[in-house]
SERO-4910 file (N, C-alpha, C, O; in steps of 0.05 Angstrom, whole numbers):
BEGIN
 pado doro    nc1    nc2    nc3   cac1   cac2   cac3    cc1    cc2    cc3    oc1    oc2    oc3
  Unk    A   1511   -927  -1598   1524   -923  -1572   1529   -951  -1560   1514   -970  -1564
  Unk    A   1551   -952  -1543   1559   -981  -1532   1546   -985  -1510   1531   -967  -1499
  Unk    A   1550  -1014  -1497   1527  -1013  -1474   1548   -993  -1452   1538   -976  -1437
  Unk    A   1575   -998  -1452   1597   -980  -1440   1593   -956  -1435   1600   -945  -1414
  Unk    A   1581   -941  -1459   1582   -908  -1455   1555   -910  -1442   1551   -894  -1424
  Unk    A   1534   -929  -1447   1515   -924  -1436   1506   -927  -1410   1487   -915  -1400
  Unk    A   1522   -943  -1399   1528   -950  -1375   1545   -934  -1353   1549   -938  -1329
  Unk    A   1553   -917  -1367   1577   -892  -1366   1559   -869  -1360   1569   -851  -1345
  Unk    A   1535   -866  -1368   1513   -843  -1369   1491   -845  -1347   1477   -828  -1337
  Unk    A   1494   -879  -1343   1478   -876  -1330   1477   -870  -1285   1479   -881  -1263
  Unk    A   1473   -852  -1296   1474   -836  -1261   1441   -833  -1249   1421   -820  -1259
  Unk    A   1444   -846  -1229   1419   -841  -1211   1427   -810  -1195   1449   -806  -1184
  Unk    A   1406   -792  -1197   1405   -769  -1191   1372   -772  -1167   1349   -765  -1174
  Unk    A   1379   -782  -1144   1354   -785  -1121   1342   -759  -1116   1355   -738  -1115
  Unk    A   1318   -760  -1113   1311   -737  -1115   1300   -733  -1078   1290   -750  -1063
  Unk    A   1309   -700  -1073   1302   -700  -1048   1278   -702  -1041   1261   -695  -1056
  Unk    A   1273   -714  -1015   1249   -716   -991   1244   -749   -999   1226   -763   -989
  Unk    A   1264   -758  -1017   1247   -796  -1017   1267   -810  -1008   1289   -807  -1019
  Unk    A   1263   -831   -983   1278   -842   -969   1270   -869   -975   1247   -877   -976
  Unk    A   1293   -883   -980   1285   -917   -971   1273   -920   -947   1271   -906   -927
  Unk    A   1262   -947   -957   1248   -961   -927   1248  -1001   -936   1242  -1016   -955
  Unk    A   1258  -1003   -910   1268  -1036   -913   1246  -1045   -911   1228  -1032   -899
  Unk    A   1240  -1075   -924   1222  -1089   -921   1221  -1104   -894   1240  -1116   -884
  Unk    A   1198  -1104   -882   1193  -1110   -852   1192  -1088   -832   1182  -1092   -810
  Unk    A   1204  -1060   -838   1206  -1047   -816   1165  -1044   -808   1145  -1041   -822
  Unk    A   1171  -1046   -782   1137  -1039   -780   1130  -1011   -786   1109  -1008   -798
  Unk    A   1138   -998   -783   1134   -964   -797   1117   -960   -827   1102   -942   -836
  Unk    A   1130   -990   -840   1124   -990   -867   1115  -1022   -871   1133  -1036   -880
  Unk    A   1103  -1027   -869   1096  -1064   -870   1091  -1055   -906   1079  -1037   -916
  Unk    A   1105  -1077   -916   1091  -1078   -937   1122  -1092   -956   1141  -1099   -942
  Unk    A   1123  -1094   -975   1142  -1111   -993   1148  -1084  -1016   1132  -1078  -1033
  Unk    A   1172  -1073  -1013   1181  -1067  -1029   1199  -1073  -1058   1222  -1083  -1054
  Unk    A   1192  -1070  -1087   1192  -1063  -1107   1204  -1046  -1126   1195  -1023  -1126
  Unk    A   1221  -1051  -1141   1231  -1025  -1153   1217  -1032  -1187   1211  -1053  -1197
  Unk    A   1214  -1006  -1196   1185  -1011  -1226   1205   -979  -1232   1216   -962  -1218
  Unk    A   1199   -985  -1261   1200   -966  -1285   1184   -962  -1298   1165   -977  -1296
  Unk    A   1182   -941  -1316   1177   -942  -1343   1193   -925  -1367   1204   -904  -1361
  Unk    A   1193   -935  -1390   1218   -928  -1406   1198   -932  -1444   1190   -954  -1453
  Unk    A   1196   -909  -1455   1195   -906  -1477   1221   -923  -1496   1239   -906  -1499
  Unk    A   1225   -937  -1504   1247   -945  -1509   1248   -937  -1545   1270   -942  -1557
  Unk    A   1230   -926  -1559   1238   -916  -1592   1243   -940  -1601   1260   -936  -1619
  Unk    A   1239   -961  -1599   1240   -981  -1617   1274   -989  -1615   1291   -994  -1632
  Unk    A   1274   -987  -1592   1312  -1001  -1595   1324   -973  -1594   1341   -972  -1612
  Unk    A   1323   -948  -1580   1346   -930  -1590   1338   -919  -1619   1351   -898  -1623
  Unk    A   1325   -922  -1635   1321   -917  -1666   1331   -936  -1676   1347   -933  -1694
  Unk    A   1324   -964  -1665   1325   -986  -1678   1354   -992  -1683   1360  -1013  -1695
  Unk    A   1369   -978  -1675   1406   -983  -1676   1411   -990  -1647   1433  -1000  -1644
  Unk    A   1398   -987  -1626   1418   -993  -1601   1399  -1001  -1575   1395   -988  -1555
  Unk    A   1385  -1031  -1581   1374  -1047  -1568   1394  -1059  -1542   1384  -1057  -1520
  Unk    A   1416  -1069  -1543   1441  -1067  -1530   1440  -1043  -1513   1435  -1041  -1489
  Unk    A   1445  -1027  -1529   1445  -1003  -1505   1417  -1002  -1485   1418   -998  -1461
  Unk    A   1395  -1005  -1498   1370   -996  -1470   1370  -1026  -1455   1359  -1026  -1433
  Unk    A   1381  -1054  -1463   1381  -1074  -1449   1409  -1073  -1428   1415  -1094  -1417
  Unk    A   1424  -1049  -1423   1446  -1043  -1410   1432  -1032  -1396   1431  -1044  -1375
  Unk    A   1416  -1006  -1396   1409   -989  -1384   1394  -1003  -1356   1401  -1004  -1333
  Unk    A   1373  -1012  -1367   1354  -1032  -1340   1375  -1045  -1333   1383  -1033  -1313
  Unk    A   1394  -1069  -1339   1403  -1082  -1329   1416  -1076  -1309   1424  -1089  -1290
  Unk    A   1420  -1047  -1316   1446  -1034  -1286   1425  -1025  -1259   1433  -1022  -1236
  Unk    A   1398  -1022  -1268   1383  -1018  -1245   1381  -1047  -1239   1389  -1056  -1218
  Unk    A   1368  -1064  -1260   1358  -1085  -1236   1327  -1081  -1224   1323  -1087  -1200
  Unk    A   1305  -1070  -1244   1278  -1065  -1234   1264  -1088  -1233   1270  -1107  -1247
  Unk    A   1241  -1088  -1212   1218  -1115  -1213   1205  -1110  -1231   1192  -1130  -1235
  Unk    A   1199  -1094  -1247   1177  -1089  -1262   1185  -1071  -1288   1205  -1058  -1281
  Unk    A   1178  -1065  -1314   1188  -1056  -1334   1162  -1055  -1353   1151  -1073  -1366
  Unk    A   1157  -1026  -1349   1131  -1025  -1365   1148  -1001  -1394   1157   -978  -1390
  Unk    A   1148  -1014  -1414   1165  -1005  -1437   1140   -995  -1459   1118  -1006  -1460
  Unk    A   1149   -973  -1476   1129   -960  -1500   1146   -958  -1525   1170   -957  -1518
  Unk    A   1142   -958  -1550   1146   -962  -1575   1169   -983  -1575   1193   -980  -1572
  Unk    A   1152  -1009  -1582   1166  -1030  -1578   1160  -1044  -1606   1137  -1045  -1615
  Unk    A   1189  -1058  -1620   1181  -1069  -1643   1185  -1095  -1641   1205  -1102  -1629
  Unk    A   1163  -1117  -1653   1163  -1139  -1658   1164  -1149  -1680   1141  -1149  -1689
  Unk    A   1179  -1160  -1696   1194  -1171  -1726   1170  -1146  -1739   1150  -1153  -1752
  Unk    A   1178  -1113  -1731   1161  -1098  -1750   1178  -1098  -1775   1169  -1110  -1795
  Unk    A   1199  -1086  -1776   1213  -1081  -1796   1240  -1078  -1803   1250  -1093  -1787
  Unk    A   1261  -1067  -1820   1285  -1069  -1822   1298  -1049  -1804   1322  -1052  -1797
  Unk    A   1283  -1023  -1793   1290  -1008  -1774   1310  -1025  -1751   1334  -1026  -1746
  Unk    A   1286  -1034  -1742   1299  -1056  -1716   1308  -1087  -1720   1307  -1103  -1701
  Unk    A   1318  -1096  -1749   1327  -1117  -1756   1298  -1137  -1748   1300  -1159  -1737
  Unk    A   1279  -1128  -1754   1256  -1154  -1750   1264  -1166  -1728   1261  -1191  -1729
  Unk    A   1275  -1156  -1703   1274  -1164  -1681   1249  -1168  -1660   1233  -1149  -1661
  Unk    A   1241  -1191  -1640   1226  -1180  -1635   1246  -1175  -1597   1259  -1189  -1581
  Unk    A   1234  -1141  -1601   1246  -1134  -1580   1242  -1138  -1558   1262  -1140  -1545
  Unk    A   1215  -1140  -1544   1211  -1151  -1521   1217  -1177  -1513   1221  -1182  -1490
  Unk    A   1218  -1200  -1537   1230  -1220  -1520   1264  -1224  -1512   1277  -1240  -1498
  Unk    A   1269  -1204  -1527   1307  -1200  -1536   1306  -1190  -1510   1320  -1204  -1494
  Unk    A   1294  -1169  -1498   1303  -1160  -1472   1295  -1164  -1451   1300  -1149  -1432
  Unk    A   1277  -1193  -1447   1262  -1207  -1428   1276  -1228  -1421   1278  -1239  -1400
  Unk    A   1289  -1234  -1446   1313  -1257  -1449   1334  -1255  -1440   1346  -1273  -1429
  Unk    A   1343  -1226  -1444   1377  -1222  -1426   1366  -1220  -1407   1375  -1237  -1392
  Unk    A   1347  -1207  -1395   1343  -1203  -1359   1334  -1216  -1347   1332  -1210  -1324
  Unk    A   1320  -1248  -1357   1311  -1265  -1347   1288  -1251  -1331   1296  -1245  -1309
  Unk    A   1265  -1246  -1336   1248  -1230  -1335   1223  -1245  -1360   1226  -1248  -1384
  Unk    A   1188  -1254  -1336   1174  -1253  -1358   1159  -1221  -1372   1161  -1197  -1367
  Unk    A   1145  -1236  -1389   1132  -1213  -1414   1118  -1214  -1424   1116  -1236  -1436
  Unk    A   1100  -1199  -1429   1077  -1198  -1437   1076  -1176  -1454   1080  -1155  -1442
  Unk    A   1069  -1173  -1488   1068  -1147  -1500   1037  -1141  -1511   1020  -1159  -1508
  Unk    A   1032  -1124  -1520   1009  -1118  -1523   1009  -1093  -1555   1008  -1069  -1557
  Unk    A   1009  -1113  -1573   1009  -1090  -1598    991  -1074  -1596    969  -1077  -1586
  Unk    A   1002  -1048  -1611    980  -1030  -1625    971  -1034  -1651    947  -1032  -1657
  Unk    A    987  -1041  -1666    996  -1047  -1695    998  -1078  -1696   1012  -1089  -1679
  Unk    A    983  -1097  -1717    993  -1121  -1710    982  -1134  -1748    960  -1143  -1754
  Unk    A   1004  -1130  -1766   1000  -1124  -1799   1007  -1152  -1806   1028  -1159  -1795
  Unk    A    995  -1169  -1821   1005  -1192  -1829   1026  -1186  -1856   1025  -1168  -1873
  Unk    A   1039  -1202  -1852   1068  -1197  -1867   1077  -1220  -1884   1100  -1229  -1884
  Unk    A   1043  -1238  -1908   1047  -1253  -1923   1064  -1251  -1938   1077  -1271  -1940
  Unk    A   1070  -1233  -1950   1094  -1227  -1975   1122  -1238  -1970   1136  -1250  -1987
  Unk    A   1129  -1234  -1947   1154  -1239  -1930   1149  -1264  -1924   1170  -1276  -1926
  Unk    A   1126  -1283  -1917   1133  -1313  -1903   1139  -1306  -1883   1152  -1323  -1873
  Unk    A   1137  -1287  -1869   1138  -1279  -1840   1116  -1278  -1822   1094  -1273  -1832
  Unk    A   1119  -1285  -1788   1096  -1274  -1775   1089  -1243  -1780   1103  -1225  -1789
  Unk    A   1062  -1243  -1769   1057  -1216  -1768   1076  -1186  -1752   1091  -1186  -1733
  Unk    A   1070  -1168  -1767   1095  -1147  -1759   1076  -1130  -1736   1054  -1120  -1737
  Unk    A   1094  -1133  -1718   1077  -1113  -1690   1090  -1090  -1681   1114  -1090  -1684
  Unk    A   1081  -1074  -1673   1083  -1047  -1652   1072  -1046  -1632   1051  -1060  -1631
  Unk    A   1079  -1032  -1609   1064  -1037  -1585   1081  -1027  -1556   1102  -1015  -1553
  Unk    A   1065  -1037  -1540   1082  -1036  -1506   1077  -1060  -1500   1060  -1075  -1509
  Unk    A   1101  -1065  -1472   1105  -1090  -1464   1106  -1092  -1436   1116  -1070  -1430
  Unk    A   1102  -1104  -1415   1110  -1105  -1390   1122  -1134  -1380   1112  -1156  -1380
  Unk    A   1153  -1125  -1370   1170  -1139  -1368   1162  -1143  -1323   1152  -1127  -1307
  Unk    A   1175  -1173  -1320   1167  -1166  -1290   1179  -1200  -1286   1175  -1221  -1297
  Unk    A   1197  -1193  -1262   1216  -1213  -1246   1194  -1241  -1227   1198  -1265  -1223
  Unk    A   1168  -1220  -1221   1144  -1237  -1213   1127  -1246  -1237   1122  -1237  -1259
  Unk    A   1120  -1267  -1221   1098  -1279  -1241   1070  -1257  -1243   1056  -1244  -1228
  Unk    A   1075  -1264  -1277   1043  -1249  -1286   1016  -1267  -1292   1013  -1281  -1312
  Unk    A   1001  -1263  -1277    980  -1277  -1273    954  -1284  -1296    940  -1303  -1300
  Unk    A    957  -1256  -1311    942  -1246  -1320    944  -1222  -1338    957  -1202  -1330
  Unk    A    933  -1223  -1358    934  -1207  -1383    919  -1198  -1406    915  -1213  -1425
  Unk    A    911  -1174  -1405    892  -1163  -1431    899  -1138  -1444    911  -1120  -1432
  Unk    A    893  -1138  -1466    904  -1124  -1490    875  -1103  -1498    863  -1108  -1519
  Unk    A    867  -1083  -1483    847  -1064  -1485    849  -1047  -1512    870  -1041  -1525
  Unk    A    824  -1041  -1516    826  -1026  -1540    827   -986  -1534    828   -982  -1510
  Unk    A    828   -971  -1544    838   -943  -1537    831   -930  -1559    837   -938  -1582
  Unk    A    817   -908  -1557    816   -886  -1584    842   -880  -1597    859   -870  -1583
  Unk    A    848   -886  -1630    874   -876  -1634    871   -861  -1659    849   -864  -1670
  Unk    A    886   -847  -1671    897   -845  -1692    915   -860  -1700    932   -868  -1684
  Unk    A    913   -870  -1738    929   -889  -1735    957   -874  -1757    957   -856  -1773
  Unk    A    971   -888  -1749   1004   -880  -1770   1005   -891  -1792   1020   -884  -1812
  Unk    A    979   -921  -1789    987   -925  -1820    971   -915  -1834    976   -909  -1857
  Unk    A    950   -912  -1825    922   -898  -1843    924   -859  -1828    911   -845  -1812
  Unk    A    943   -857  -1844    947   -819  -1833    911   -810  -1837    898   -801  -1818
  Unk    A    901   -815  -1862    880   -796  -1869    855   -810  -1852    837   -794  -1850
  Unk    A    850   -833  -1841    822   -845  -1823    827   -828  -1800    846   -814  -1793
  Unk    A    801   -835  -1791    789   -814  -1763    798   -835  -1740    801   -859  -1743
  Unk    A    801   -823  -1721    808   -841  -1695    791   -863  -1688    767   -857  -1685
  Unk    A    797   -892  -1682    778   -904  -1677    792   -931  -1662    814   -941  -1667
  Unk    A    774   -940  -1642    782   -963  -1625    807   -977  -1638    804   -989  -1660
  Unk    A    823   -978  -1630    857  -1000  -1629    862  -1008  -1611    849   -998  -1592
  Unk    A    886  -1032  -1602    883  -1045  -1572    913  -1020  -1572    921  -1000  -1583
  Unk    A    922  -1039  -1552    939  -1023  -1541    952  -1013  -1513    975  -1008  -1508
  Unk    A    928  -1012  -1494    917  -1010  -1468    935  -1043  -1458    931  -1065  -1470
  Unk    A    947  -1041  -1445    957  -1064  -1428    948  -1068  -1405    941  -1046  -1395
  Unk    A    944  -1081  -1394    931  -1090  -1362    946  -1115  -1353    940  -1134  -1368
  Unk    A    959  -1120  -1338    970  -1142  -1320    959  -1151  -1291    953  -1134  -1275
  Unk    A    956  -1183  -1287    957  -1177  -1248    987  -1187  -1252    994  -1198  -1273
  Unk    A   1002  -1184  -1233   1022  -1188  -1215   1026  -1199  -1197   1016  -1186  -1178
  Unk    A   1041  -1225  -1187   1034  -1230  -1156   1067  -1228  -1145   1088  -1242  -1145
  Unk    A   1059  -1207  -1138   1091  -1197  -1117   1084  -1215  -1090   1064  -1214  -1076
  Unk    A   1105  -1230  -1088   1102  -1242  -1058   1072  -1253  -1055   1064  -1252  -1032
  Unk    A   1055  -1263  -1073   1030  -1265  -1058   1012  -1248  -1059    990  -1256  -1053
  Unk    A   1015  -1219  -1067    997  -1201  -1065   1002  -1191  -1088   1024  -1183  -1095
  Unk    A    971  -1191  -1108    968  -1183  -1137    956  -1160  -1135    936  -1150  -1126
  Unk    A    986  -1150  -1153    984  -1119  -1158    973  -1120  -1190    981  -1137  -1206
  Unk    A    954  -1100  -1196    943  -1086  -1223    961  -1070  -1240    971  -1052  -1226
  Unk    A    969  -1069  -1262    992  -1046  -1274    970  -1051  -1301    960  -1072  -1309
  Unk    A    968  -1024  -1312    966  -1014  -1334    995  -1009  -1342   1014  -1013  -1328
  Unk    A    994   -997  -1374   1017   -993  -1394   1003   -972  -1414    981   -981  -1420
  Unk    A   1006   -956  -1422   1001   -944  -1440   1015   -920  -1456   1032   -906  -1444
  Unk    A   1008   -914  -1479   1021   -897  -1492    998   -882  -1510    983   -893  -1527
  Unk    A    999   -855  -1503    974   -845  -1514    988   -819  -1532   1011   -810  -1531
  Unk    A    961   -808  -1552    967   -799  -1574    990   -778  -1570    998   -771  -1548
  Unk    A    999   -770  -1594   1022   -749  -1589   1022   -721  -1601   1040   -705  -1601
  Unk    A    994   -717  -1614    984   -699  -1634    978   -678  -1610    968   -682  -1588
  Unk    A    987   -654  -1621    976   -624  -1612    946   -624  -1602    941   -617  -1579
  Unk    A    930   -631  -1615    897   -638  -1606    896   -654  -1593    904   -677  -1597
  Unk    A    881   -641  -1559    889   -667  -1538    856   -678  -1536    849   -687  -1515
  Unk    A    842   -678  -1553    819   -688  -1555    820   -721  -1552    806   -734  -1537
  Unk    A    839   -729  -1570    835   -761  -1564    850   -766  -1547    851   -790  -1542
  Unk    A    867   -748  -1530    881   -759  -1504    861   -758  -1484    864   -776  -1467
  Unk    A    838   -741  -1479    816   -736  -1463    804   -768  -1476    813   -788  -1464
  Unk    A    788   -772  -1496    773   -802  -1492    800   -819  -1475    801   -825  -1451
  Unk    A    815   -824  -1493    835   -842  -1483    836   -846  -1447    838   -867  -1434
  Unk    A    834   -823  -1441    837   -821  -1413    815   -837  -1402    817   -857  -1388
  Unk    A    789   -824  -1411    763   -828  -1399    759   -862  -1413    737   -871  -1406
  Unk    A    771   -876  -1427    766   -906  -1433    778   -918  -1414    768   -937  -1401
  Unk    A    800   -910  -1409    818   -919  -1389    811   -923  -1363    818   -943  -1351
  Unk    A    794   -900  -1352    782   -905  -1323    760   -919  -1324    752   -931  -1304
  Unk    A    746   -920  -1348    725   -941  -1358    740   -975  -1350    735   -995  -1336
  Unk    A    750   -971  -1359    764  -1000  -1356    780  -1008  -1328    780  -1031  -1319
  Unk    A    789   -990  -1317    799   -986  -1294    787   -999  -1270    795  -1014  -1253
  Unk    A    760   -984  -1278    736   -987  -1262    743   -989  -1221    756   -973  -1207
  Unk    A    727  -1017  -1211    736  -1010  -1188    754  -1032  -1172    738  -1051  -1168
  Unk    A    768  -1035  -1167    789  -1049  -1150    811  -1041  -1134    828  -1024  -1136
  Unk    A    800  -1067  -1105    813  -1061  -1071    836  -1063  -1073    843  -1061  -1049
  Unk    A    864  -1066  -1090    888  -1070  -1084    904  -1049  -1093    899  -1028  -1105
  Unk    A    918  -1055  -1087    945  -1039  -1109    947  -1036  -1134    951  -1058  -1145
  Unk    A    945  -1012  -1153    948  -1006  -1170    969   -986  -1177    977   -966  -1165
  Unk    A    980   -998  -1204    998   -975  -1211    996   -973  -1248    994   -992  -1262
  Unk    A    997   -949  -1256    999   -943  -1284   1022   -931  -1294   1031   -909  -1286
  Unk    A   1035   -948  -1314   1054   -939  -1327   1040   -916  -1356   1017   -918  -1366
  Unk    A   1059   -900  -1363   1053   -892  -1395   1072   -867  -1402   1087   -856  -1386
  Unk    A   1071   -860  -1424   1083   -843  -1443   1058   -828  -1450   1043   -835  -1469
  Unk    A   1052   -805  -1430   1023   -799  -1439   1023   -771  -1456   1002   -757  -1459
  Unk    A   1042   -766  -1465   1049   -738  -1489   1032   -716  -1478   1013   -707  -1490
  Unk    A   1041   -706  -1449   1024   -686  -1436   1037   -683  -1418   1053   -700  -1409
  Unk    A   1032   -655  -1410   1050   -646  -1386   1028   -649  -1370   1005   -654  -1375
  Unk    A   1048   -642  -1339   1025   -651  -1314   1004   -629  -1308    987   -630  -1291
  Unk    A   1009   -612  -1323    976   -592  -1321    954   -593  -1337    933   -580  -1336
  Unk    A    965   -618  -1358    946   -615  -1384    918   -631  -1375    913   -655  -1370
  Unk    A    901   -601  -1375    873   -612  -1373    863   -644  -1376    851   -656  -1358
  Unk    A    868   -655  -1400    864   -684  -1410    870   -703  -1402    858   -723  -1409
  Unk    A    892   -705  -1381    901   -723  -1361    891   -713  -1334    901   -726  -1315
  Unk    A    875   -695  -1328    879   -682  -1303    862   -714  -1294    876   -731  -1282
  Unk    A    837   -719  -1300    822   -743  -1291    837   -765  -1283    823   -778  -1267
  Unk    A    855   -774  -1285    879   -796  -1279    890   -788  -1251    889   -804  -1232
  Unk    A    903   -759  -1247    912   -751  -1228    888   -752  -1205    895   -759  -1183
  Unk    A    864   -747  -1209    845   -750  -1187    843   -775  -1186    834   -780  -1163
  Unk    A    846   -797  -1198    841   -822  -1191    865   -839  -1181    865   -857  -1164
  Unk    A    883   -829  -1193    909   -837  -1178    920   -826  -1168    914   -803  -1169
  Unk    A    950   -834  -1146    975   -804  -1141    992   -802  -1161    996   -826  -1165
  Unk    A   1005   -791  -1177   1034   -778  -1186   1051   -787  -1170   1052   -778  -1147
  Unk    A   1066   -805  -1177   1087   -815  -1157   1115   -803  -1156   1136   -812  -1148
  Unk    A   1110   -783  -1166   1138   -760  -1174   1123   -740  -1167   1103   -728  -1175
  Unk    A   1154   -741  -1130   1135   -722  -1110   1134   -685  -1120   1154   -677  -1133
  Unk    A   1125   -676  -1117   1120   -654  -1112   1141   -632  -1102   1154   -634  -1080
  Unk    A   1144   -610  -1120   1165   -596  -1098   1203   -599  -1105   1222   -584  -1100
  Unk    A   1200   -622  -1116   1227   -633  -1122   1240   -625  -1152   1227   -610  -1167
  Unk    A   1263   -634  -1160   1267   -644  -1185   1246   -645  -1206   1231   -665  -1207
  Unk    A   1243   -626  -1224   1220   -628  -1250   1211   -658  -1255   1187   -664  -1259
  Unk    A   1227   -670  -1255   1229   -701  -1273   1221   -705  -1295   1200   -718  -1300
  Unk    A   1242   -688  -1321   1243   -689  -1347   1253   -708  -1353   1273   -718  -1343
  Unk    A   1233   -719  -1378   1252   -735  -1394   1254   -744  -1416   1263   -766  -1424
  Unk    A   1241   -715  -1435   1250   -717  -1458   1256   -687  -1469   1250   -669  -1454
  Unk    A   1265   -682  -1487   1292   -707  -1496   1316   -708  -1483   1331   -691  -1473
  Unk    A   1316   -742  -1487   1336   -751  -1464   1371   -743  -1464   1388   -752  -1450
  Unk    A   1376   -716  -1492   1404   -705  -1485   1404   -677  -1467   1422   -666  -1455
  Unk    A   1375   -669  -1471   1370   -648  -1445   1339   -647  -1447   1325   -635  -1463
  Unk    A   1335   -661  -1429   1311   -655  -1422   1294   -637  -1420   1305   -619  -1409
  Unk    A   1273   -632  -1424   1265   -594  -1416   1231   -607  -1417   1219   -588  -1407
  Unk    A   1214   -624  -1422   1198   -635  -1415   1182   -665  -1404   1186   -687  -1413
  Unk    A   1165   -660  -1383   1163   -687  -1367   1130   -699  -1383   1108   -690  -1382
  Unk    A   1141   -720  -1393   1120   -740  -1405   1104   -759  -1403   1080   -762  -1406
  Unk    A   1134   -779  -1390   1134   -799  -1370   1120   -808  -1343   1117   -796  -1322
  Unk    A   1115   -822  -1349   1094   -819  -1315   1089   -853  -1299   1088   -872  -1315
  Unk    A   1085   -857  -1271   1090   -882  -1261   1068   -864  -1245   1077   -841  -1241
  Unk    A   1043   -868  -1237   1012   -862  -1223   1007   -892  -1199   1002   -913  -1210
  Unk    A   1007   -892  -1184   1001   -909  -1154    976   -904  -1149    968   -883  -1157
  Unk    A    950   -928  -1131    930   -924  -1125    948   -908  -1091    971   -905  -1086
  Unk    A    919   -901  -1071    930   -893  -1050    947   -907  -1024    958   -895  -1006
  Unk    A    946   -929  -1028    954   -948  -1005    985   -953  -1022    999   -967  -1007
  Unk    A    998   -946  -1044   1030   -952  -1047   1044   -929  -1038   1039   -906  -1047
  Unk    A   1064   -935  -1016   1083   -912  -1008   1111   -913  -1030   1126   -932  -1037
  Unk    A   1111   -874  -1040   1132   -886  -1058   1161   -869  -1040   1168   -847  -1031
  Unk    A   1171   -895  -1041   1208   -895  -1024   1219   -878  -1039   1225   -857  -1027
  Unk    A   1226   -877  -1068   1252   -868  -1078   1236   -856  -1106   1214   -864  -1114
  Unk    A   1249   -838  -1117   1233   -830  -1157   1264   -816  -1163   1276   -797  -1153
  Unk    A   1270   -831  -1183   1294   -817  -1199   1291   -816  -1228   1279   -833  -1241
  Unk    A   1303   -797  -1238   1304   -803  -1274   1337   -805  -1279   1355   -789  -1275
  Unk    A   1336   -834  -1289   1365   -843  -1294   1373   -833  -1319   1361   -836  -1341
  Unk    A   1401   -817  -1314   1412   -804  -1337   1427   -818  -1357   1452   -819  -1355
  Unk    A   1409   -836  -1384   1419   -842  -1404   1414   -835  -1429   1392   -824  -1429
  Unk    A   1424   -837  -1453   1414   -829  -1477   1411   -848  -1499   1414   -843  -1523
  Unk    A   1404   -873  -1484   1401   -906  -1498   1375   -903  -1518   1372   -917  -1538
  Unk    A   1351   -877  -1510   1337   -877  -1520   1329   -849  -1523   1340   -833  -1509
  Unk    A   1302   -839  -1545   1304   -806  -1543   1288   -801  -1512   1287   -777  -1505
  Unk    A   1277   -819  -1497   1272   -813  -1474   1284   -819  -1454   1298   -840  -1457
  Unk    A   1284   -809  -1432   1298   -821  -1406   1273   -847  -1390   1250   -852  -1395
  Unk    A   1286   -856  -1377   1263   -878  -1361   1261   -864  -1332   1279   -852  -1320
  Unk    A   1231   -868  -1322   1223   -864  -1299   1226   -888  -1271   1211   -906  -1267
  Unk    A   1247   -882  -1256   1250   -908  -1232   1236   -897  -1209   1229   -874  -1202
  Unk    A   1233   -922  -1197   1209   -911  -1165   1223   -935  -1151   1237   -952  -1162
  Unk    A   1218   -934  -1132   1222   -952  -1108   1196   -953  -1086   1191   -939  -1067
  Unk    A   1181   -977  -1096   1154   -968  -1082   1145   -988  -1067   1146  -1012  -1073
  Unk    A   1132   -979  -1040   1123  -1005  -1016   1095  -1012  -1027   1080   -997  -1038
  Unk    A   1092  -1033  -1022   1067  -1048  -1026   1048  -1061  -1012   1049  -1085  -1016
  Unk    A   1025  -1052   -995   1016  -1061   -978   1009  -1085   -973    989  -1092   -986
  Unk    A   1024  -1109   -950   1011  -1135   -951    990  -1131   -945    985  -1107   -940
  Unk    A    967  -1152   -944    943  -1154   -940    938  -1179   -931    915  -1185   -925
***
């Protein structure tokens, strides 16, 4: 697909009851932000990296928390590595965080990675690469066991360092290792006074028991009441995967799911205030 048609698709569809709010109004003190998150399939299926680097570009987000991301993995995605290809056009830094990270002596190549990345217009301060219960893809037949994966950033928007996780959790029918996964996560989480927000691809709908623990610790920033906010698969959607989670002090302005098919998922946009301090 061209970045043209993709650009062609892509329609913001606002969802009712979320209103902007300008930065400075006293109503709302605080510095507003626009953040995603976007499963990106490794480029489209590794054919149309162009296309999902069109897609963001037409929003224009501060922040870009991206899942199945390839780094010189393989011939799929031309041994590209994709997060800096699309950190590069948007002038945007980056930080990725493999799951997968295979040395690739045979080739005389760096090592071949998989992973998520978080892209962001502010400086990132700070960065760690957590480990997570997984199953792995290359070893089908081993039992689940600690892999990194888990992203953590600070952020300093304006001065004030915001926390973002990234993650992408299992995708298997047995939500057993999505339950640890969860419960490592708030392990790590632990406790902190600012703003937080979590990106992920958490392969669960919003009733599924195994995430419910996340929802009590954070809000769902995809209000209630509204628009489903499906977004996969991204030629008709019919389930919501996707998810952008706020501590209590972020007011969220705006939540849309931008209609493109750059990737088999759609991306999640917010428009969210940030409390100065």
């Amino acid at each position: 697909m061209t970045i043209v048609r993709t650009l062609m698709l892509l329609v913001l569809v606002t969802v009712t009851g979320c209103f902007p709010a300008r930065r400075g109004d006293p109503a709302d003190p605080g510095d507003r932000i626009t953040v995603m998150t976007y499963n990106i399939q490794y480029g489209g299926g590794g054919t149309n990296l162009a296309g999902i680097t069109g897609a963001i570009r037409a929003i224009g987000p501060d922040i870009v928390a991206l899942q199945e991301v390839d780094v010189r993995w393989s011939s799929r995605s031309e041994f590209a590595d994709q997060a800096a290809v699309i950190a590069e056009a948007l002038g945007m830094h980056v930080r990725f965080a493999p799951i997968y990270d295979i040395p690739d002596s045979a080739m005389a190549r760096p090592a071949r990675q998989f992973g998520v990345a978080i892209l962001s217009r502010h400086p990132i301060i700070r960065f760690s690469n957590h480990p997570q219960t997984r199953h792995s893809t290359q070893e089908p037949s081993a039992p689940p066991r600690p892999q990194p994966g888990l992203l953590e950033a600070i952020i300093d928007v304006r001065g004030q360092p915001v926390r973002v996780f990234n993650t992408h959790l299992d995708y298997r029918p047995d939500p057993e290792v999505r339950r640890r996964q969860v419960a490592e996560m708030l392990d790590i989480i632990g406790i902190w006074n600012g703003p937080m927000i979590v990106f992920g691809d958490l392969n669960a709908a919003p009733d599924a028991p195994e995430i419910a623990p996340l929802f009590a610790r954070f809000r769902d920033a995809w209000p209630r009441g509204a628009d489903p906010g499906f977004t996969m698969p991204s030629t008709a959607p019919s389930r919501r995967i996707d998810y952008v989670l706020v501590s209590d002090d972020i007011r969220v302005a705006r939540a849309v799911v931008p209609v493109t098919t750059a990737s088999d998922h759609r991306p999640v946009l917010l428009d969210l205030i940030i409390p100065r301090r």
